[in-house]
Z-matrix of the N, CA and C atoms (Angstrom, degrees):
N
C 1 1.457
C 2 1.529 1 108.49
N 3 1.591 2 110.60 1 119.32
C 4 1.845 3 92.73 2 166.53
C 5 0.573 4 98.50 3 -57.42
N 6 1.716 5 100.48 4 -177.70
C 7 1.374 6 141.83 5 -144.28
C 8 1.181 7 100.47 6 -153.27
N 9 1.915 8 118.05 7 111.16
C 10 1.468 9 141.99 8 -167.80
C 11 1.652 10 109.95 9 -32.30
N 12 0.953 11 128.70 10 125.29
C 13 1.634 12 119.19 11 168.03
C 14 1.061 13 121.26 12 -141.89
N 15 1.528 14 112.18 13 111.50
C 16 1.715 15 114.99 14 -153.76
C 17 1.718 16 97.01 15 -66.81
N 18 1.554 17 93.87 16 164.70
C 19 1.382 18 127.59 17 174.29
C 20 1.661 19 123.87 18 -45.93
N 21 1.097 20 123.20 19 112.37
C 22 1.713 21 109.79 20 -165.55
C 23 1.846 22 92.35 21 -63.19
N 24 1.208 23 93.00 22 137.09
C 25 1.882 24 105.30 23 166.53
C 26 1.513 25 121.14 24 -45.43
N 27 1.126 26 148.91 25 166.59
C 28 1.499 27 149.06 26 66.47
C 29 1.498 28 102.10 27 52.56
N 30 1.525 29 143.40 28 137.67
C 31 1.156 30 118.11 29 154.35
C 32 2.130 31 100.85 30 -70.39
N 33 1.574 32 85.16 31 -176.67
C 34 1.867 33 95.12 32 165.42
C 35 0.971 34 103.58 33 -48.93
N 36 1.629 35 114.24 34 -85.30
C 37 0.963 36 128.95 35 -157.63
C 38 1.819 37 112.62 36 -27.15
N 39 1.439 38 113.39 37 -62.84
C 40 1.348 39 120.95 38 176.31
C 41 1.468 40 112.45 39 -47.24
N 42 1.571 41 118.94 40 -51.23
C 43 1.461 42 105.82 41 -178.63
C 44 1.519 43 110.84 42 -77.75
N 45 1.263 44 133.27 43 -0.24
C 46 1.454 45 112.76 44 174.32
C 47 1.527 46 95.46 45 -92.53
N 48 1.402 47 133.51 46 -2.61
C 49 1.702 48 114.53 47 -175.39
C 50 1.721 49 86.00 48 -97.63
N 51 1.345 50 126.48 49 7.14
C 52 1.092 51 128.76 50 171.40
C 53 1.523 52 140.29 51 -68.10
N 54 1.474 53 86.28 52 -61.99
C 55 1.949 54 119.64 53 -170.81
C 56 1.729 55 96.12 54 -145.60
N 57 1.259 56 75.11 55 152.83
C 58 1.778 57 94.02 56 158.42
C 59 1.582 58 116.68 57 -124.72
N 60 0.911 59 119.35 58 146.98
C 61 1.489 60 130.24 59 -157.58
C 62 1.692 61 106.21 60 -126.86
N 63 1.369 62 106.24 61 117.21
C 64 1.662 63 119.52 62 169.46
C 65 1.432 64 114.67 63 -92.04
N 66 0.988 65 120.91 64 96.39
C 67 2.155 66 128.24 65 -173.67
C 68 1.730 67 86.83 66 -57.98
N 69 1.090 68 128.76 67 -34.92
C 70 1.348 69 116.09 68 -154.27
C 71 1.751 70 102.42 69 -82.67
N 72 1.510 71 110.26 70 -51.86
C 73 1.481 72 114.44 71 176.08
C 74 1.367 73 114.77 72 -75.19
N 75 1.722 74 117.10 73 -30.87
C 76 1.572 75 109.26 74 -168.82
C 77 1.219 76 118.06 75 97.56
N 78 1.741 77 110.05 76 -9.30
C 79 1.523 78 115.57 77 -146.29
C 80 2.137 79 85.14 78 -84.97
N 81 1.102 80 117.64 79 139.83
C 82 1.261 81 106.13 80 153.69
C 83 1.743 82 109.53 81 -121.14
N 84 1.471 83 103.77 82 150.99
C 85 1.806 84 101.85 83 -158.42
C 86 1.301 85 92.70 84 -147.29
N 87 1.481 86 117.18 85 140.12
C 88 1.389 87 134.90 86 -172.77
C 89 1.724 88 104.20 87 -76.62
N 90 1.383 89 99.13 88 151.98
C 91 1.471 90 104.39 89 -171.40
C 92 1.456 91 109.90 90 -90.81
N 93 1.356 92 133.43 91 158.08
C 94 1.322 93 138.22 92 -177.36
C 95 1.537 94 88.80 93 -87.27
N 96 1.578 95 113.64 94 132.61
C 97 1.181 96 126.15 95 168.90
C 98 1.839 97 112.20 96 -97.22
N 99 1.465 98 115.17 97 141.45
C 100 1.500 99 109.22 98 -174.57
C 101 1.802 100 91.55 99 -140.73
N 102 0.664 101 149.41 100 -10.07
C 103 1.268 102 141.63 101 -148.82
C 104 1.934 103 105.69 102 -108.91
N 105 1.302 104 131.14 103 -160.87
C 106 1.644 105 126.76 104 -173.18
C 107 1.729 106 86.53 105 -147.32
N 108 1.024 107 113.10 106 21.26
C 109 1.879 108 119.28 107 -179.57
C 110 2.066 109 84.23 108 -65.41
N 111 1.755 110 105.68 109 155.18
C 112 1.028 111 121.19 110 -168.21
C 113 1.802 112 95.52 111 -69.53
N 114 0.929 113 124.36 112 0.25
C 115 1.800 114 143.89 113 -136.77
C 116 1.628 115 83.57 114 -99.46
N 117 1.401 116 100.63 115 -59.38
C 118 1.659 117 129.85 116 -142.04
C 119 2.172 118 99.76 117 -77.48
N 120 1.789 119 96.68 118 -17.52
C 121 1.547 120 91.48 119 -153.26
C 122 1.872 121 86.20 120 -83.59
N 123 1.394 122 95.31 121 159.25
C 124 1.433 123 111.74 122 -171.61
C 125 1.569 124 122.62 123 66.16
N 126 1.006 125 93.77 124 -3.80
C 127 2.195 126 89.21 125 -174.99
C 128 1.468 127 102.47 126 -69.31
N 129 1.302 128 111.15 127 163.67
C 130 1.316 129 111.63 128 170.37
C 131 1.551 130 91.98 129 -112.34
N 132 1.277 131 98.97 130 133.00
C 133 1.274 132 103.53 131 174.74
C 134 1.255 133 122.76 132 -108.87
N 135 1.836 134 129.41 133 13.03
C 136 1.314 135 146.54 134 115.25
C 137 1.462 136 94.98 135 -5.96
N 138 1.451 137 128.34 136 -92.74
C 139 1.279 138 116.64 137 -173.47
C 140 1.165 139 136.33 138 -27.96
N 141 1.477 140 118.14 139 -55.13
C 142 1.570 141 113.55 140 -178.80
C 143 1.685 142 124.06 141 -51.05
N 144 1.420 143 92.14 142 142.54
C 145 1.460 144 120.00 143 -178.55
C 146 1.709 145 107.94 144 93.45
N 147 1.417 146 105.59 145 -5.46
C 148 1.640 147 112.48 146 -177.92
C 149 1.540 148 111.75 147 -100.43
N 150 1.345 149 97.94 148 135.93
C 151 1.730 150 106.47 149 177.92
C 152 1.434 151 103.37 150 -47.68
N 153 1.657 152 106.89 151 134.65
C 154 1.221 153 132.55 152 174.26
C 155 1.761 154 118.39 153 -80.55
N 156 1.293 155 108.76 154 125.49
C 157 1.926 156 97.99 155 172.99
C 158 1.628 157 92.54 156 132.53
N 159 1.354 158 107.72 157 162.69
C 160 1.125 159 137.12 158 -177.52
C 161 1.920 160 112.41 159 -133.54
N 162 1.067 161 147.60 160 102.69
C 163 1.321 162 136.90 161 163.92
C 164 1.717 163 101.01 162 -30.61
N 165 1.106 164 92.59 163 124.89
C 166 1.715 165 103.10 164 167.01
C 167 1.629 166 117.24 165 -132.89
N 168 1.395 167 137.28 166 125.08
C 169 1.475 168 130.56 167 176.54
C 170 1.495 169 109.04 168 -91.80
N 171 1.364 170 117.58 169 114.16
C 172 1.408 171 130.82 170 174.64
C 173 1.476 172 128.42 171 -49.72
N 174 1.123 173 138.41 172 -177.22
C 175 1.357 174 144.01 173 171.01
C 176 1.895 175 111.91 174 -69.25
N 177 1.438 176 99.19 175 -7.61
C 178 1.369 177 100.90 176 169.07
C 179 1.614 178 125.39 177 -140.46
N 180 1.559 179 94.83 178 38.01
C 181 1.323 180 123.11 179 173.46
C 182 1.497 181 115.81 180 77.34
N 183 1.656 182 111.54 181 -29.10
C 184 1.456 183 109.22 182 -178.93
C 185 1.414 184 114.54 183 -49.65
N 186 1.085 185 119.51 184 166.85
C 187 2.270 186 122.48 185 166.31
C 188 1.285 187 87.11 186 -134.30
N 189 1.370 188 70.58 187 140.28
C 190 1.700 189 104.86 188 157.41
C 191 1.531 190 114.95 189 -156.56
N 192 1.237 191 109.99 190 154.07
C 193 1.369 192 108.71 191 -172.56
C 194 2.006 193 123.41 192 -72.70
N 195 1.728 194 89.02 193 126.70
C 196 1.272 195 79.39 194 171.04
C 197 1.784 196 119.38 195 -117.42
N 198 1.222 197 109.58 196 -170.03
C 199 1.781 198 112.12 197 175.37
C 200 1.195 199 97.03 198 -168.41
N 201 1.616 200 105.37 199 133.28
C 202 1.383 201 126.36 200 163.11
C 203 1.253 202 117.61 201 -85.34
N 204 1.585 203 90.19 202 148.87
C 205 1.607 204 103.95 203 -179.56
C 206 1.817 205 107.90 204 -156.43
N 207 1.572 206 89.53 205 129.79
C 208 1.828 207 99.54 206 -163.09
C 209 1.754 208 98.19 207 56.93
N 210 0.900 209 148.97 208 48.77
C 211 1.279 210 136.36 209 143.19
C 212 1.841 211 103.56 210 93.24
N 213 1.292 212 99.21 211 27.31
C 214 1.728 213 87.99 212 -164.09
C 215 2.480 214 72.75 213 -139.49
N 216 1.556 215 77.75 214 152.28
C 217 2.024 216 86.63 215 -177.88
C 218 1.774 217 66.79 216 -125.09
N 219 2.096 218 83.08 217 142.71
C 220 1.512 219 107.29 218 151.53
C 221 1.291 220 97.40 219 -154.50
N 222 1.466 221 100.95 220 150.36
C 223 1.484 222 108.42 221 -177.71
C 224 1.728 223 120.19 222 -74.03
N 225 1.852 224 97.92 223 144.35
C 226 1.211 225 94.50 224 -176.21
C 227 1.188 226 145.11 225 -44.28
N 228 1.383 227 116.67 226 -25.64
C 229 1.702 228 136.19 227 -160.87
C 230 2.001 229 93.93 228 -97.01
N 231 1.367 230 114.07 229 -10.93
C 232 1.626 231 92.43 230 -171.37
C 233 2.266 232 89.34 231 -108.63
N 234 1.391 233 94.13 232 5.24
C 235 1.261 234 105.27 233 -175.91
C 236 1.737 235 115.69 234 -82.43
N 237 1.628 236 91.17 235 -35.89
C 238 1.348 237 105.76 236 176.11
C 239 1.426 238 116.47 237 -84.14
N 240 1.508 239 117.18 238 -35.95
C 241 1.360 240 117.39 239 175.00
C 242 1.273 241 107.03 240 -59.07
N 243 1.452 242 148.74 241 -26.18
C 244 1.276 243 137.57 242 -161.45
C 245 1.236 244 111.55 243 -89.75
N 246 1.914 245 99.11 244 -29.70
C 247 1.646 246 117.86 245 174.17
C 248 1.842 247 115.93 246 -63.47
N 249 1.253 248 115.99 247 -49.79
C 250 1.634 249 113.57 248 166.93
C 251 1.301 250 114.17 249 -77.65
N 252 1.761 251 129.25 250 -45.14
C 253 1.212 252 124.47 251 175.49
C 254 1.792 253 135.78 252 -46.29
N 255 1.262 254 89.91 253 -39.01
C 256 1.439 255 113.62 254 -171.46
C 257 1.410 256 114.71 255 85.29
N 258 1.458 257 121.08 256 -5.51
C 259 1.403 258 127.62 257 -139.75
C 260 2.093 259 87.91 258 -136.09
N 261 1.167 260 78.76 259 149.57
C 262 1.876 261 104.66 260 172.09
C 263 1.880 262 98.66 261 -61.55
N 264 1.714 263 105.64 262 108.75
C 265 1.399 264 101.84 263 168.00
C 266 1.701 265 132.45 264 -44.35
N 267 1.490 266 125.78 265 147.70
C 268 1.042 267 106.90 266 -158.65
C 269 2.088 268 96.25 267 -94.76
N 270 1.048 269 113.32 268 179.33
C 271 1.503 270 116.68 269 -151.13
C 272 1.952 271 98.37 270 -64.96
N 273 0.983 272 111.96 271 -20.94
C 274 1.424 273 114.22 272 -176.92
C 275 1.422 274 99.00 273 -145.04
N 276 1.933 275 104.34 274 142.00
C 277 1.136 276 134.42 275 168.33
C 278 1.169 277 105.98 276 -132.32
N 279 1.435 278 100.68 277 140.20
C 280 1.912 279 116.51 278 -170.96
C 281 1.563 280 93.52 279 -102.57
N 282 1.187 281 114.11 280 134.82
C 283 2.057 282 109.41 281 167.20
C 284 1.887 283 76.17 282 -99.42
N 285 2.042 284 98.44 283 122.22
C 286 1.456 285 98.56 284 -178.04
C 287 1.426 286 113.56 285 -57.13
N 288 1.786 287 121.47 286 -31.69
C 289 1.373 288 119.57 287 -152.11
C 290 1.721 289 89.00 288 -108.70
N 291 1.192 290 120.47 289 5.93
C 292 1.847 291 119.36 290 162.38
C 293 1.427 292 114.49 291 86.02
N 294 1.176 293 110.86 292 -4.07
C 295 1.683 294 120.44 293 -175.62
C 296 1.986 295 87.36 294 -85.22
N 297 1.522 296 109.32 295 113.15
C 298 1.639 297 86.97 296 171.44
C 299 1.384 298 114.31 297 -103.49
N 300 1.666 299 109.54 298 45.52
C 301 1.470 300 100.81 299 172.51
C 302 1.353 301 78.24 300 -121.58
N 303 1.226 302 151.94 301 25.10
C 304 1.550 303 124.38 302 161.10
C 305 1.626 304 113.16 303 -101.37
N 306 0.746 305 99.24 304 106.40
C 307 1.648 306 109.85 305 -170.48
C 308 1.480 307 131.89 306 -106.84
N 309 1.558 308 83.65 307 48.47
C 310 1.619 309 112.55 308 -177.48
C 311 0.667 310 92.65 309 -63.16
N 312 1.887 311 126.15 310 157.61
C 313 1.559 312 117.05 311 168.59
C 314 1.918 313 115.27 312 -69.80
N 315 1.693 314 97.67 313 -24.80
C 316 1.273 315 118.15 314 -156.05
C 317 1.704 316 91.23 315 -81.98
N 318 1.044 317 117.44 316 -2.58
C 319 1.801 318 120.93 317 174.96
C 320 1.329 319 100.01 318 -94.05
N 321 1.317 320 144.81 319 8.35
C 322 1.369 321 139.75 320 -159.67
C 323 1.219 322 122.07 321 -107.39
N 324 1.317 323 135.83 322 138.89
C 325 2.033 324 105.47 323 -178.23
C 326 2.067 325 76.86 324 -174.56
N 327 1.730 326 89.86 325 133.24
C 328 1.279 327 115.53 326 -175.62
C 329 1.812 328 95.73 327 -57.15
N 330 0.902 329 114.43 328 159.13
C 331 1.648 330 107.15 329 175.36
C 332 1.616 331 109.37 330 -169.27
N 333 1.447 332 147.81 331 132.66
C 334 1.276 333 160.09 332 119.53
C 335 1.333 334 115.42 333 -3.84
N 336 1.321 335 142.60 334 134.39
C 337 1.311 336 124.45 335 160.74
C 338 1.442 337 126.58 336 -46.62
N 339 1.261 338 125.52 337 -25.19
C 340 1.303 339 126.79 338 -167.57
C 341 1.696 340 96.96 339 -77.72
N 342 1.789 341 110.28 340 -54.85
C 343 1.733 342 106.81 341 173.60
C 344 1.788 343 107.23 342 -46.47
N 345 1.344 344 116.17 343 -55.05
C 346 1.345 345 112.30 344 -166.02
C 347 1.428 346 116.87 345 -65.38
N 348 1.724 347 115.13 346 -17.96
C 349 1.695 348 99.74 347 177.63
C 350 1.688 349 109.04 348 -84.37
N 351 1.200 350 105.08 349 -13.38
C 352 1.503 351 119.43 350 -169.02
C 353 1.756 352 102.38 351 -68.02
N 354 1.453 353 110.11 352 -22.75
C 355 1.690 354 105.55 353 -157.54
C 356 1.966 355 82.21 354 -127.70
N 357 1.652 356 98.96 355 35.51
C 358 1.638 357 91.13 356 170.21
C 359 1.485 358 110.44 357 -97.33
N 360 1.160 359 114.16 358 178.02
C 361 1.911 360 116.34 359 -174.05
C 362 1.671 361 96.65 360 -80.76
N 363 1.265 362 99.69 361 178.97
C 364 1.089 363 149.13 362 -173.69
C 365 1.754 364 87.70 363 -66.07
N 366 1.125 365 139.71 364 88.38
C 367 1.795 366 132.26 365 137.05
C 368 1.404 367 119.86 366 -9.19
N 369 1.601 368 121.72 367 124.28
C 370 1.215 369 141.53 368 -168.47
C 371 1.431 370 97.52 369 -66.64
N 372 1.120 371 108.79 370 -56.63
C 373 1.931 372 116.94 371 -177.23
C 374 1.220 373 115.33 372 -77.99
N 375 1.484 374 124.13 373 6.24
C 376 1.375 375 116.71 374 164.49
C 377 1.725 376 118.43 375 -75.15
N 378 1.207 377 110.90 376 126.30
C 379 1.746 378 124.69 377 -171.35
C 380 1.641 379 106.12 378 -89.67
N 381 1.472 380 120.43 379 -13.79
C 382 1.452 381 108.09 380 -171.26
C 383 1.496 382 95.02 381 -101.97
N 384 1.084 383 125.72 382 -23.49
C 385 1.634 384 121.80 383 179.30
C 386 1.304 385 122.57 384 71.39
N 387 1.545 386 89.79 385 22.94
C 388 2.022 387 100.97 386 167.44
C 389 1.530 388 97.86 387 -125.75
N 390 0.553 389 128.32 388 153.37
C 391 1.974 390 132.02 389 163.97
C 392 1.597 391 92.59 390 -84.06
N 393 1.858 392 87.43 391 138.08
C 394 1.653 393 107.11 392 168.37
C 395 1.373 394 111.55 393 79.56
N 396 1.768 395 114.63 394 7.26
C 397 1.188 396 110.94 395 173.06
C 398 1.288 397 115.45 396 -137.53
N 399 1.361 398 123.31 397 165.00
C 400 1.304 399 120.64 398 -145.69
C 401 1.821 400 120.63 399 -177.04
N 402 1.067 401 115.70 400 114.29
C 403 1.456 402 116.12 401 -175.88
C 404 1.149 403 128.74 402 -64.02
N 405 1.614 404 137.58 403 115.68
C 406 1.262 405 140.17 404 -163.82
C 407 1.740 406 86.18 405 -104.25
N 408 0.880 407 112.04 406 112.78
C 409 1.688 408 123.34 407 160.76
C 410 1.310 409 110.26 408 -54.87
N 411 1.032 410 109.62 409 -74.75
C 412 1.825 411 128.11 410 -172.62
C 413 1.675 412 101.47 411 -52.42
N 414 1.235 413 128.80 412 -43.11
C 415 1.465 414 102.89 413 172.42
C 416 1.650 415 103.13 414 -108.50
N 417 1.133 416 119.07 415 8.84
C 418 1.991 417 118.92 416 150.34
C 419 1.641 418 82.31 417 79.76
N 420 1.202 419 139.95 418 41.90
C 421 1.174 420 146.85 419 165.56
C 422 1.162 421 148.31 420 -109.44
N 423 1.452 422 149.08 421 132.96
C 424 1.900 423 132.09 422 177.30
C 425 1.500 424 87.81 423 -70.61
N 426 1.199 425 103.50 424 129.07
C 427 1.977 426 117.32 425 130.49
C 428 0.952 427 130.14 426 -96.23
N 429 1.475 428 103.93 427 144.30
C 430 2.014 429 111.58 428 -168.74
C 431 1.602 430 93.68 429 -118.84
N 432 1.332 431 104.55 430 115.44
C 433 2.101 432 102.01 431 157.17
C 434 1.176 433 97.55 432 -122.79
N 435 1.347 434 104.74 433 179.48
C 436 1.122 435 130.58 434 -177.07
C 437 1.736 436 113.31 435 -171.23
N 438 1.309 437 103.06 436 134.22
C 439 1.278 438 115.61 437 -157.42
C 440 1.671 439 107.70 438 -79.57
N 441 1.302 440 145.80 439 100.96
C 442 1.273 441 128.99 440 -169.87
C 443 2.104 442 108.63 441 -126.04
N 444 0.752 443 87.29 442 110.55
C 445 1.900 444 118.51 443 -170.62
C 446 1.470 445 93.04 444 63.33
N 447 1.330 446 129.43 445 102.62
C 448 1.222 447 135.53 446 -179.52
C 449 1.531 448 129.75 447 47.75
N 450 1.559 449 99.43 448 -19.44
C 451 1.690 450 113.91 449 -164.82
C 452 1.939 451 101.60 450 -93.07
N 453 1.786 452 105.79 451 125.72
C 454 1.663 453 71.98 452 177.59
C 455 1.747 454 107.14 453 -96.97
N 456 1.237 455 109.75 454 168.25
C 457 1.526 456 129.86 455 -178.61
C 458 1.098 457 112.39 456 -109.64
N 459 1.508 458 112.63 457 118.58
C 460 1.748 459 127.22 458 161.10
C 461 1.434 460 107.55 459 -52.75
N 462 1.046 461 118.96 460 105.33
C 463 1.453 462 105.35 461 158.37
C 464 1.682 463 137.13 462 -92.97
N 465 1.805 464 102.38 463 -11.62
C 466 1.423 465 106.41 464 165.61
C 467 1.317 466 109.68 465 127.65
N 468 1.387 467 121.80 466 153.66
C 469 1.085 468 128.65 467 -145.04
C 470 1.687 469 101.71 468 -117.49
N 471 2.129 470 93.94 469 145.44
C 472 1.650 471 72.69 470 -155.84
C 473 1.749 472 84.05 471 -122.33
N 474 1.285 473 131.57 472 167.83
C 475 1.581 474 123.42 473 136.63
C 476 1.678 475 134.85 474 -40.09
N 477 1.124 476 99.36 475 -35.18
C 478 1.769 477 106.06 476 -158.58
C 479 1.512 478 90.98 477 -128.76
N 480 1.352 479 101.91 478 127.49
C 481 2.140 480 101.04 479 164.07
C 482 1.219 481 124.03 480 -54.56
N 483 1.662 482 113.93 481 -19.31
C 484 1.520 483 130.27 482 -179.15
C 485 1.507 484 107.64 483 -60.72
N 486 1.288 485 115.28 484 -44.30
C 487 1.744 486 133.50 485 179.60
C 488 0.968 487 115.86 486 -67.71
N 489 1.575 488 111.90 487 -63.65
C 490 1.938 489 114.65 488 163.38
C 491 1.418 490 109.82 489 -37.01
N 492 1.163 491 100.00 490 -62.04
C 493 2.139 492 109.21 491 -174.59
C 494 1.301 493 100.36 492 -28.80
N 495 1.764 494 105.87 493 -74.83
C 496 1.268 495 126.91 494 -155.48
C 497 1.962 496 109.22 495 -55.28
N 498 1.386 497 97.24 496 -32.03
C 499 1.932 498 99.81 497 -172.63
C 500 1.904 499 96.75 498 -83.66
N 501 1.462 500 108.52 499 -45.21
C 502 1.736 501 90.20 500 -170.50
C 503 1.557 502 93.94 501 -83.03
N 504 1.374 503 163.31 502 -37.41
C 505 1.157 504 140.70 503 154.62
C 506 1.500 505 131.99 504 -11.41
N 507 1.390 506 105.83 505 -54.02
C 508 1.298 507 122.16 506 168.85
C 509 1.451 508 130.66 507 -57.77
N 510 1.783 509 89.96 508 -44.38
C 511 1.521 510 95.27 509 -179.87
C 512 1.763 511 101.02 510 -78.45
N 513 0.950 512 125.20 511 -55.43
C 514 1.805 513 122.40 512 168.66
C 515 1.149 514 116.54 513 -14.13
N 516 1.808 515 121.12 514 -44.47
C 517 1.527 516 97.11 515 -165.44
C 518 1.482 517 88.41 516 -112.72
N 519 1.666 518 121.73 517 18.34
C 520 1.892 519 105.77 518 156.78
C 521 1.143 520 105.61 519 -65.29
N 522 1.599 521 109.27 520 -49.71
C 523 1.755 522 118.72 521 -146.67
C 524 1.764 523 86.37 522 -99.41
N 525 1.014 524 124.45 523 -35.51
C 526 1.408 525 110.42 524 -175.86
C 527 1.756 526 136.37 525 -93.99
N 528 1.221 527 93.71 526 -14.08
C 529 1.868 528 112.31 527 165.78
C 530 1.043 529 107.78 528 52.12
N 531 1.450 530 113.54 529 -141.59
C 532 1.992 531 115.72 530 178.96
C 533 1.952 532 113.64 531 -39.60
N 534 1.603 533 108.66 532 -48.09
C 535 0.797 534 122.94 533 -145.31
C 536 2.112 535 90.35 534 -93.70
N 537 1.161 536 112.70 535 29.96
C 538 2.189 537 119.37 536 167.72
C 539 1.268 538 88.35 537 -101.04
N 540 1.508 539 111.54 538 139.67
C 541 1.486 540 136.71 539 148.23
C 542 1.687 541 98.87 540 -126.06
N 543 1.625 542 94.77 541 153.81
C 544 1.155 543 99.42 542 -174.10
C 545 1.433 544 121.38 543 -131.03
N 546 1.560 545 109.84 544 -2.89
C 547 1.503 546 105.22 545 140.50
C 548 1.538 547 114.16 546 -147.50
């Protein structure tokens, strides 16, 4: 089966006659167009000076904001990396603190899928309300895994969710470092 590979960007150049971008707010905002450049024909220029993006929910339920341009949507955050980088975003971006509408630059960090599922939230359908843990009925027990290079790991079965918590917590930020969240 391939393997997803986002859309090459906009050059720079095009997205800075585009938006302007605040590193400090995250906010990126369409530019007021004034000119009759071939650039300029059809824009609505209603938009300018207004935050750019649309909430969109992905193929794996997360949102993040996107905005079209020429008939093609890319998401905001690989929009901005190309805007400070200069460079074609790399295939994954982690938002460090998991909110992916904050699009500080300082929330940003190149990442692998394996770093980026590691620093994902907390699962909607999870019932124990810790990540990596999980009720075995049949032996009346917490289980602790933890996922380490794609493979997950038993780590052992506890009495109390407090214990499970406390052992796969621990192990998360050996094997998982900057990149452990813990709910």
């Amino acid at each position: 089966m391939p393997r997803w590979k986002p859309k090459l960007l906009p050059s720079r150049e095009e997205l800075d006659a585009l938006f302007e971008y605040d590193p400090k707010t995250g906010v990126l905002t369409w530019r007021r167009r004034t000119g009759n450049s071939r650039a300029d024909l059809g824009f609505n220029n209603k938009a300018g000076g207004k935050p750019a993006g649309t909430r969109h929910a992905g193929r794996a339920g997360n949102q993040y904001l996107v905005i079209g341009i020429n008939g093609s949507y890319f998401k905001a955050h690989r929009i901005i990396w190309k805007m400070v980088t200069g460079e074609e975003p790399p295939e994954f971006i982690d938002h460090e603190d998991g909110d992916n509408f904050n699009n500080r630059w300082g929330n940003f960090r190149d990442a692998d899928n394996g770093t980026n599922l590691q620093n994902s939230k907390l699962r909607k359908d999870n019932k124990s309300g810790v990540k990596g843990v999980c009720w075995d009925a049949y032996h009346k027990k917490w289980v602790a895994n933890i996922a380490v290079n794609g493979k997950q790991t038993r780590l052992g079965r506890f009495d109390t969710i407090e214990a499970a918590a406390a052992v796969v917590n621990a192990a998360r930020l050996k094997v998982h470092g900057k990149f452990a969240r813990f709910k």
